[in-house]
C-alpha positions in Angstrom: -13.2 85.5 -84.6 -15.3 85.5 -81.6 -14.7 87.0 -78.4 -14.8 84.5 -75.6 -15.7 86.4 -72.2 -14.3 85.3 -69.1 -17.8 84.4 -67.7 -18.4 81.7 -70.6 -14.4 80.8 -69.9 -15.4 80.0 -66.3 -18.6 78.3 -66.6 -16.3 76.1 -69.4 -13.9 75.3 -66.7 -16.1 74.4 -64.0 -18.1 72.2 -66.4 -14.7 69.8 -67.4 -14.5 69.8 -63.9 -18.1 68.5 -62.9 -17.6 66.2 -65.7 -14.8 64.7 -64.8 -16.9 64.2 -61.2 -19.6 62.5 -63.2 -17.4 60.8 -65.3 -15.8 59.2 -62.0 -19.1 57.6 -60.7 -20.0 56.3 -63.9 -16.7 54.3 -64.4 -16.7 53.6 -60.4 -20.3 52.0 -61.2 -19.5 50.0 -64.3 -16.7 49.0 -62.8 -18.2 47.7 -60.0 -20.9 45.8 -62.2 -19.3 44.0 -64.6 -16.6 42.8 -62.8 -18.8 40.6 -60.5 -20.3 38.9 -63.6 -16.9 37.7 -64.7 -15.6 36.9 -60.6 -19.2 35.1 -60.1 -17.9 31.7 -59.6 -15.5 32.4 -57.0 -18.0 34.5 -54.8 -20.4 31.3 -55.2 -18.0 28.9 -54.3 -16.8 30.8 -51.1 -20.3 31.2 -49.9 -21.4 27.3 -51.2 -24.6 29.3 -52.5 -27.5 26.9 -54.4 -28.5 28.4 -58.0 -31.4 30.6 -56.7 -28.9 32.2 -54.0 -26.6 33.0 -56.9 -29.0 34.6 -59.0 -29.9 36.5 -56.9 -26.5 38.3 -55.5 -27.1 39.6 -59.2 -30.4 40.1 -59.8 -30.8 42.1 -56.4 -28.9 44.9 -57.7 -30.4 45.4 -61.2 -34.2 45.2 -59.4 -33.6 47.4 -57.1 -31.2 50.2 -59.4 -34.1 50.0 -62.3 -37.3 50.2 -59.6 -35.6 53.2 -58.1 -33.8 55.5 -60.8 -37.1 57.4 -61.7 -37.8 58.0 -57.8 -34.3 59.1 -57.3 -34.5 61.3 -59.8 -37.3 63.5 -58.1 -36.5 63.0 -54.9 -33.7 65.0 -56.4 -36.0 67.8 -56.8 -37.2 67.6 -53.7 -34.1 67.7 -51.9 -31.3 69.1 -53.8 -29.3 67.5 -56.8 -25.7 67.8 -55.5 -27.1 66.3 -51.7 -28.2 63.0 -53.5 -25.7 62.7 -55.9 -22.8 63.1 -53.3 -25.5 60.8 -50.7 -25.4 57.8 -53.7 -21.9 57.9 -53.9 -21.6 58.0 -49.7 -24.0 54.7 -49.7 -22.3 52.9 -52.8 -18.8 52.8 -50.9 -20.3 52.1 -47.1 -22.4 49.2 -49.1 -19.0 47.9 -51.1 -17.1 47.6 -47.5 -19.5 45.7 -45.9 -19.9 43.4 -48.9 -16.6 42.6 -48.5 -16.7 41.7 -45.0 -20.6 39.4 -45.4 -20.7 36.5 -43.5 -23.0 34.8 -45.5 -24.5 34.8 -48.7 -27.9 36.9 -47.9 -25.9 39.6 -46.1 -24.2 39.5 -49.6 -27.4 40.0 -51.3 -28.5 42.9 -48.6 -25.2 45.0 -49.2 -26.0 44.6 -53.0 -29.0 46.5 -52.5 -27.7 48.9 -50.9 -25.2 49.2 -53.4 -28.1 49.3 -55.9 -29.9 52.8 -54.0 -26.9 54.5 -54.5 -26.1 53.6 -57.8 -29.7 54.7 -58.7 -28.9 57.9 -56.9 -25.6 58.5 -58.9 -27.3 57.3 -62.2 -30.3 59.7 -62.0 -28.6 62.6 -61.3 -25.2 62.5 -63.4 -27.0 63.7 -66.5 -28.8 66.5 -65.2 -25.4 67.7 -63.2 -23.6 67.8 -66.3 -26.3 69.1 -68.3 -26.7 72.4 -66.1 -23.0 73.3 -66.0 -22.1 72.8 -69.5 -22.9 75.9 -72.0 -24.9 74.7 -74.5 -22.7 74.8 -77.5 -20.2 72.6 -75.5 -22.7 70.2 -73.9 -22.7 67.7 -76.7 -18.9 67.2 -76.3 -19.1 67.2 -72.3 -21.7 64.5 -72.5 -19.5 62.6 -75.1 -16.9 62.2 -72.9 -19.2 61.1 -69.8 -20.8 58.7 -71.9 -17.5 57.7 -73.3 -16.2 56.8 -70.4 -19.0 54.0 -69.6 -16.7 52.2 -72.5 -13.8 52.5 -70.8 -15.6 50.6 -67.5 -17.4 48.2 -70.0 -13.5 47.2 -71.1 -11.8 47.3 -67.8 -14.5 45.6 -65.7 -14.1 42.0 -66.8 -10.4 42.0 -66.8 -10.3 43.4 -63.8 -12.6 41.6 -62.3 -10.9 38.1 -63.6 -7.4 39.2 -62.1 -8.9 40.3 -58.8 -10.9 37.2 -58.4 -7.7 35.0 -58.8 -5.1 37.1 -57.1 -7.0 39.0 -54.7 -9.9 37.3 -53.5 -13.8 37.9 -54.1 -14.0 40.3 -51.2 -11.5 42.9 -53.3 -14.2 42.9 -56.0 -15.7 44.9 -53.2 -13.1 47.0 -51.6 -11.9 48.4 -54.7 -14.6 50.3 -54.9 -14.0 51.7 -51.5 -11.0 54.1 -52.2 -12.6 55.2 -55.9 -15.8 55.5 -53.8 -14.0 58.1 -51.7 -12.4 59.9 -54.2 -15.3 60.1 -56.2 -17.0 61.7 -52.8 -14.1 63.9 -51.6 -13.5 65.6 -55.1 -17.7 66.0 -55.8 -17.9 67.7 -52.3 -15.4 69.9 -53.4 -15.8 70.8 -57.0 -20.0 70.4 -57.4 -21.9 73.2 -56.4 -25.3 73.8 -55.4 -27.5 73.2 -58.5 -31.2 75.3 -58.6 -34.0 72.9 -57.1 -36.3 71.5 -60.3 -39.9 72.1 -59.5 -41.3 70.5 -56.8 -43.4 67.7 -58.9 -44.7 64.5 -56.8 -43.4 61.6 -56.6 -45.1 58.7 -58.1 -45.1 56.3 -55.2 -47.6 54.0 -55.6 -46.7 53.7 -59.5 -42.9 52.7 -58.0 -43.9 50.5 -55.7 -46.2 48.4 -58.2 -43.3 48.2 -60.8 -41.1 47.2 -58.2 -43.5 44.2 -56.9 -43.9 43.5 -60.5 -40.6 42.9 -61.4 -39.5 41.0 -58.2 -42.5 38.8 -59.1 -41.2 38.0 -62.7 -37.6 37.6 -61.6 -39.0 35.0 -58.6 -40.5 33.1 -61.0 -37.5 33.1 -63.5 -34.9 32.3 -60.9 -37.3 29.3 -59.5 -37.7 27.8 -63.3 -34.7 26.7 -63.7 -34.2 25.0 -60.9 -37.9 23.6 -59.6 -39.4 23.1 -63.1 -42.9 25.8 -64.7 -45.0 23.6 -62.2 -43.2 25.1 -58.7 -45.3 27.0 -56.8 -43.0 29.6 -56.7 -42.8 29.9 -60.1 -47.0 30.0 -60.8 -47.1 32.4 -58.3 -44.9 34.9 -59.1 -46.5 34.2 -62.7 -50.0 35.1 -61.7 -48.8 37.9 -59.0 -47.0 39.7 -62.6 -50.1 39.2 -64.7 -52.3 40.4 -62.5 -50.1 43.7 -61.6 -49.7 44.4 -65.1 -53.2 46.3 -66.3 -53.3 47.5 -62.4 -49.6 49.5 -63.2 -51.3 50.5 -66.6 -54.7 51.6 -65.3 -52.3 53.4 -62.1 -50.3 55.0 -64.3 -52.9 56.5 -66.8 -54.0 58.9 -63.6 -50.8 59.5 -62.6 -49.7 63.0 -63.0 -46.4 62.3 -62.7 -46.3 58.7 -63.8 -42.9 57.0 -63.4 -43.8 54.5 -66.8 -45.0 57.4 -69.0 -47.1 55.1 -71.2 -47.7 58.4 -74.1 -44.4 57.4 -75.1 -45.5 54.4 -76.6 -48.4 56.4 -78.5 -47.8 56.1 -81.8 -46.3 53.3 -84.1 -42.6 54.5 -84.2 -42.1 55.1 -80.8 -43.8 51.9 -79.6 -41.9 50.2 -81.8 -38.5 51.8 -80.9 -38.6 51.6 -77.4 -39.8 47.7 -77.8 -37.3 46.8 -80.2 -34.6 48.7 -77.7 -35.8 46.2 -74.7 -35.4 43.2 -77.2 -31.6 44.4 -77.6 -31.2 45.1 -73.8 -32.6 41.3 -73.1 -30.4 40.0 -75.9 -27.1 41.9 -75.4 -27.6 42.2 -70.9 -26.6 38.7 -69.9 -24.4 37.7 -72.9 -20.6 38.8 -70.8 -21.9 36.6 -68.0 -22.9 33.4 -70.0 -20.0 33.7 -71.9 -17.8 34.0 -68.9 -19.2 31.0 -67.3 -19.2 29.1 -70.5 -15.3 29.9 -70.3 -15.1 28.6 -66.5 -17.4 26.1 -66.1 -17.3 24.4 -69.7 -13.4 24.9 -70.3 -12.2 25.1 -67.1 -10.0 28.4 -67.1 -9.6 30.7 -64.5 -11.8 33.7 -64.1 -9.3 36.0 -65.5 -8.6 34.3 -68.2 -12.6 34.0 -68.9 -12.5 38.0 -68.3 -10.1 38.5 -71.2 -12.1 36.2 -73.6 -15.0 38.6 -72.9 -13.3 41.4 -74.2 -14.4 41.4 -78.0 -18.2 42.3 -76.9 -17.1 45.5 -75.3 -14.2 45.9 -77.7 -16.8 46.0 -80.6 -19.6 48.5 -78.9 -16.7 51.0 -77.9 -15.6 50.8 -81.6 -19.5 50.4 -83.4 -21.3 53.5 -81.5 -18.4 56.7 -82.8 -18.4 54.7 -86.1 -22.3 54.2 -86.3 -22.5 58.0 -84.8 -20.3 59.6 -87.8 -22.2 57.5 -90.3 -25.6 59.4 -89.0 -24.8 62.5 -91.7 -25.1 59.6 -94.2 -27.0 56.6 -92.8 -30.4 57.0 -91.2 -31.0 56.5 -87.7 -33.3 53.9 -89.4 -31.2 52.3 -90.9 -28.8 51.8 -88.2 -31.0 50.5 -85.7 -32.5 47.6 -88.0 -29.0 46.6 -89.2 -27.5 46.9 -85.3 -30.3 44.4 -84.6 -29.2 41.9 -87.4 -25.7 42.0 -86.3 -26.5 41.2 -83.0 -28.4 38.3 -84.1 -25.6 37.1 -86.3 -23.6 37.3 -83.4 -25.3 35.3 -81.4 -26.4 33.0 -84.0 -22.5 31.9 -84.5 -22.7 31.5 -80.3 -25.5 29.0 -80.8 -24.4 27.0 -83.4 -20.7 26.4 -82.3 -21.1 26.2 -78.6 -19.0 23.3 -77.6 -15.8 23.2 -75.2 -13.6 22.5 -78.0 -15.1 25.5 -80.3 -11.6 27.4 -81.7 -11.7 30.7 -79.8 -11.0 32.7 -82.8 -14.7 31.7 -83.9 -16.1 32.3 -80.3 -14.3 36.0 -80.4 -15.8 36.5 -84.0 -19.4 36.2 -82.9 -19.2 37.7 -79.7 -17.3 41.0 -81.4 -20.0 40.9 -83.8 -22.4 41.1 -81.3 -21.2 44.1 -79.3 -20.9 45.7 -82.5 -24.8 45.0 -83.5 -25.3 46.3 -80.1 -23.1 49.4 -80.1 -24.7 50.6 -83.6 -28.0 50.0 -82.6 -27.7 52.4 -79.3 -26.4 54.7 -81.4 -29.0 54.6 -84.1 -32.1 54.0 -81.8 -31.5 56.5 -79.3 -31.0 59.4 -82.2 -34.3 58.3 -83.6 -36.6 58.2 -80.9 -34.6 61.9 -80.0 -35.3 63.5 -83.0 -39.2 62.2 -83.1 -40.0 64.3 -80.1 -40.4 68.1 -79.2 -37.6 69.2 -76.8 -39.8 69.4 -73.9 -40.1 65.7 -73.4 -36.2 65.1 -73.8 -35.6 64.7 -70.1 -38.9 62.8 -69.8 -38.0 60.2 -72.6 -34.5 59.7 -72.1 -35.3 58.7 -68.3 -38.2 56.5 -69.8 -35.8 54.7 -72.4 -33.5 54.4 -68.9 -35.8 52.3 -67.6 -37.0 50.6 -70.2 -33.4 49.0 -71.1 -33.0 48.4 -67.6 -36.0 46.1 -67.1 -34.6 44.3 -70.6 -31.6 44.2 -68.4 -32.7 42.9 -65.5 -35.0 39.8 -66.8 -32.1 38.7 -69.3 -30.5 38.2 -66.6 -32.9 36.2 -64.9 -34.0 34.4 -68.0 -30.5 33.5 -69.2 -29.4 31.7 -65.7 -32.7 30.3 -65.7 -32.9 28.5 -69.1 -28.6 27.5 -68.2 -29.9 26.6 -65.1 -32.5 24.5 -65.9 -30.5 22.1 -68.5 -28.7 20.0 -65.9 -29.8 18.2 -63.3 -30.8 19.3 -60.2 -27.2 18.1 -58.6 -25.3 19.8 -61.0 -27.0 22.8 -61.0 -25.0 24.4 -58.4 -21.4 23.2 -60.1 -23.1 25.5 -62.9 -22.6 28.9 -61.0 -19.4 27.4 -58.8 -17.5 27.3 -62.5 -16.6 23.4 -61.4 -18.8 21.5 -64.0 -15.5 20.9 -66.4 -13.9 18.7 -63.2 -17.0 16.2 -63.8 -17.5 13.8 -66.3 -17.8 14.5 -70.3 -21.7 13.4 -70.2 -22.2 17.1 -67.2 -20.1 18.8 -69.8 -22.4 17.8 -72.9 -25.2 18.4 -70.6 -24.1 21.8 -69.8 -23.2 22.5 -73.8 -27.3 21.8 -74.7 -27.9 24.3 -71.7 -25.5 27.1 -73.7 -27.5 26.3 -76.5 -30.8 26.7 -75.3 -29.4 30.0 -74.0 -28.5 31.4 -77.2 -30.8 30.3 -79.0 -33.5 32.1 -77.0 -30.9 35.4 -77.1 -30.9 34.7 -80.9 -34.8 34.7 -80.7 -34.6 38.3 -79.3 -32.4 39.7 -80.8 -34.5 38.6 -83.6 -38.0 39.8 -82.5 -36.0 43.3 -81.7 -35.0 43.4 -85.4 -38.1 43.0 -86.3 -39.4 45.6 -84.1 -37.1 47.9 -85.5 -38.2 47.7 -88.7 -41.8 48.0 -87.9 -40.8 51.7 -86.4 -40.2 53.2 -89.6 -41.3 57.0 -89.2 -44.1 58.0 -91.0 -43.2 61.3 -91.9 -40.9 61.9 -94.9 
C-alpha cells in the first residue's frame, strides 16, 4: 500500500474544489445557451423581431465566443488566469441582467455579446485551471467530472428553458443566470488561487481579427439568403468579402508565430481528415435542438416547454453514447468509433427527413433524434481520442484549443445555415411567423409550406453528416 502524504492530500482537496468552480461555469454556460434555443419564439414575439433580427440574437453569441476563445486564452497569459476567469464570469452575469431589462431587440443582440466575451473568457481558461491543480494521476477523473457536467446542462437547458419561457417570461431566461453568475464568482474568488503566469507569447491580433470579419461575413450572407434570395446584395457581398479573406487568413497565418488557426494541424491525411470530418458533425449535430424545437412550436403548435421536453432524447443519447463509446475504446478503435458515430448521426437525421410532417407519431420523431445524439456522442468520444493519440504531448494544449475552434465555427454556421434554408421555404410574409412559433395558427397550405422547409433542412443536415462520415473514414492512420 502506498503512503499518501499530506501534501498530495491537500493538493487533492483543493483540486475537487477548483473543480467544482469550473464545473459551475460550465453548467451556468450551457445552461444559459440552450435554453434560449428552446424559449426563441417567445423572445421573438415580445420584441416583434423580422427573421434576420432573430438570427441574429443567436448567432451574435456563437461569432463572437468562437472569434474570441483563442485570444482569451493568451490574454490569460498576459494577465493572470484566475483575474480572467473570475472577469468572464463578472461580465457573463452584468451582460444576463441587462438582457433581461433590453428595450429593444438590438440592445438584445448587444448584451449577447457581451455575454459571448465572458463566456469565451470562462471557456478558455476552465481547462487549464483544472489542469494545474489536479495531480496528474487524478486529472483524468477531475476532468471527467467537468466535462461530465456539460451533460448535465445539455439535459437541463431545454427543459428549463421551456418552463421558464411559459411561466416566467423570456426576461428570466436571463436573470437566472444572475444569482448562478454570482455564486459562481463569490465561491471562485474564494477557493481559486493565483495560478503561475504561462509565458508571455503574443497575441495573434491581426489573425483574430480576420477570422472574425470572416465569419461575420459568411453568417451575413447566410442570415440574408433566406430571406432576400442568393441574388441580395447582402448576400453576394458577404460571399465575396469570405472568399476573398480566406487565402489572406491562410497566407496571415503561415507567418504567424503564434497563429490563432494553427494550419500544421491539418498536415497530414489523418488529421486533416479528422478535424474536417469533426466540423461536418459540429454543422450537422449544432442546430438540430433548435429546428426541432421550432418544428414542435411552430408546426404543432405546443408550448415551448413542451417543445423543450421533446428535445430531450438528443441530449439523453450523447450523455449515454460518449461513457459507453469511452469504455468500448479498450476494444473498439478510436477509428472505428468515429466513422460509425458519423453513420448514426446520419441515420438519425435521415428518419427526421423523411417523416417530417405535423402529424409524424412522436415515438418515431424521439427515435431519430435519440439516434442522432447518440451518433454524435460516440463520435466526440472516438474522434477526439484519435487525433489525441496522433500527436506528441507538446501540442496537446495547442490541438485541443484548435479542435475548440474548429467545432465552434461548425457550430456557428449550422446555425446560420439551418435558419436560413427554414427560412427561406416560406414566403416572405410568413417568414417571421417561422421564428414567432405562430405558423400552426394559419392555414394548412403555411403549414405544408413550412414541412418542405423542415425537409430541406434535414436533408442538408443529412448531407453533412454524410460528407463527415466520409471524412472519417478517409482519416484512417497510416501507421499500424
Amino acid at each position: 500500500m502506498v503512503a499518501v502524504s499530506p501534501e498530495y492530500h491537500n493538493r487533492l482537496r483543493y483540486a475537487w474544489r477548483v473543480c467544482s468552480v469550473t464545473s459551475l461555469g460550465l453548467v451556468l454556460i450551457g445552461v444559459a445557451g440552450s435554453t434560449l434555443n428552446v424559449a426563441l419564439p417567445a423572445v421573438v414575439r415580445h420584441f416583434h423581431a423580422d427573421p434576420f433580427q432573430s438570427g441574429w440574437i443567436l448567432l451574435s453569441f456563437l461569432l463572437v465566443n468562437t472569434a474570441s476563445l483563442v485570444f482569451f486564452g493568451r490574454v490569460a497569459d498576459l494577465l493572470g488566469r484566475r483575474e480572467v476567469y473570475l472577469a468572464g464570469f463578472a461580465l457573463f452575469t452584468v451582460a444576463s441582467l441587462l438582457a433581461g431589462l433590453s428595450p429593444d431587440v438590438w440592445f438584445l443582440v448587444a448584451m449577447r455579446v457581451l455575454q459571448a466575451v465572458g463566456s469565451a473568457m470562462i471557456l478558455a481558461n476552465g481547462t487549464v485551471i483544472i489542469t494545474d491543480a489536479f495531480p496528474p494521476d487524478r486529472l483524468s477523473q477531475g476532468m471527467g467530472v467537468y466535462i461530465g457536467t456539460l451533460s448535465v446542462a445539455q439535459l437541463a437547458g431545454p427543459t428549463l428553458g421551456g418552463l421558464i419561457a411559459e411561466t416566467a417570461g423570456w426576461q428570466w431566461i436571463f436573470w437566472v443566470n444572475v444569482p448562478a453568475g454570482l455564486l459562481a464568482l463569490g465561491w471562485g474568488a474564494m477557493i481559486l488561487r493565483k495560478v503561475p503566469r504561462g509565458p508571455k507569447e503574443p497575441v495573434d491580433a491581426l489573425g483574430n481579427a480576420l477570422v472574425f470579419a470572416a465569419l461575420s461575413a459568411a453568417l451575413m450572407a447566410l442570415s440574408e439568403a433566406g430571406s432576400g434570395g442568393l441574388s441580395s446584395p447582402l448576400v453576394l457581398g458577404g460571399s465575396a468579402v469570405f472568399v476573398a479573406l480566406v487565402p489572406l487568413i491562410v497566407l496571415v497565418e503561415r507567418r504567424a508565430s503564434h497563429p490563432v488557426l494553427d494550419l500544421r494541424l491539418f498536415g497530414g491525411r489523418m488529421l486533416a481528415c479528422a478535424n474536417l470530418a469533426s466540423f461536418c458533425n459540429a454543422v450537422a449535430r449544432a442546430a438540430l435542438i433548435l429546428v426541432v424545437a421550432l418544428y414542435f412550436q411552430a408546426a404543432r403548435g405546443v408550448d415551448a416547454f413542451t417543445a423543450g421536453l421533446s428535445v430531450l432524447p438528443v441530449p439523453v443519447g450523447m450523455a449515454l453514447a460518449s461513457p459507453i463509446a469511452g469504455s468500448l475504446g479498450r476494444r473498439v478503435s478510436p477509428y472505428a468509433l468515429s466513422v460509425g458515430g458519423c453513420l448514426m448521426s446520419a441515420a438519425g437525421l435521415a428518419t427526421l427527413m423523411l417523416t417530417a410532417d405535423p402529424a409524424t407519431p412522436y415515438w418515431i420523431i424521439g427515435v431519430g433524434l435519440f439516434v442522432a445524439g447518440c451518433g454524435s456522442g460516440t463520435f466526440l468520444t472516438g474522434n477526439t481520442t484519435q487525433v489525441m493519440r496522433a500527436l506528441p504531448s507538446g501540442s496537446l494544449g495547442v490541438v485541443n484549443g484548435f479542435r475548440l475552434m474548429v467545432m465552434n465555427v461548425g457550430i456557428v454556421l449550422s446555425v446560420g445555415l439551418s435558419l436560413s434554408v427554414l427560412a427561406g421555404s416560406v414566403g416572405p410574409q410568413l417568414r417571421a411567423q417561422v421564428y414567432a412559433a405562430t405558423l400552426a395558427r394559419l392555414s394548412p397550405v403555411a403549414v405544408d409550406q413550412l414541412m418542405g422547409g423542415f425537409q430541406h433542412t434535414y436533408a442538408v443536415l443529412f448531407a453533412v453528416a454524410l460528407a463527415g462520415a466520409a471524412l472519417a473514414a478517409l482519416a484512417r492512420d497510416a501507421r499500424p
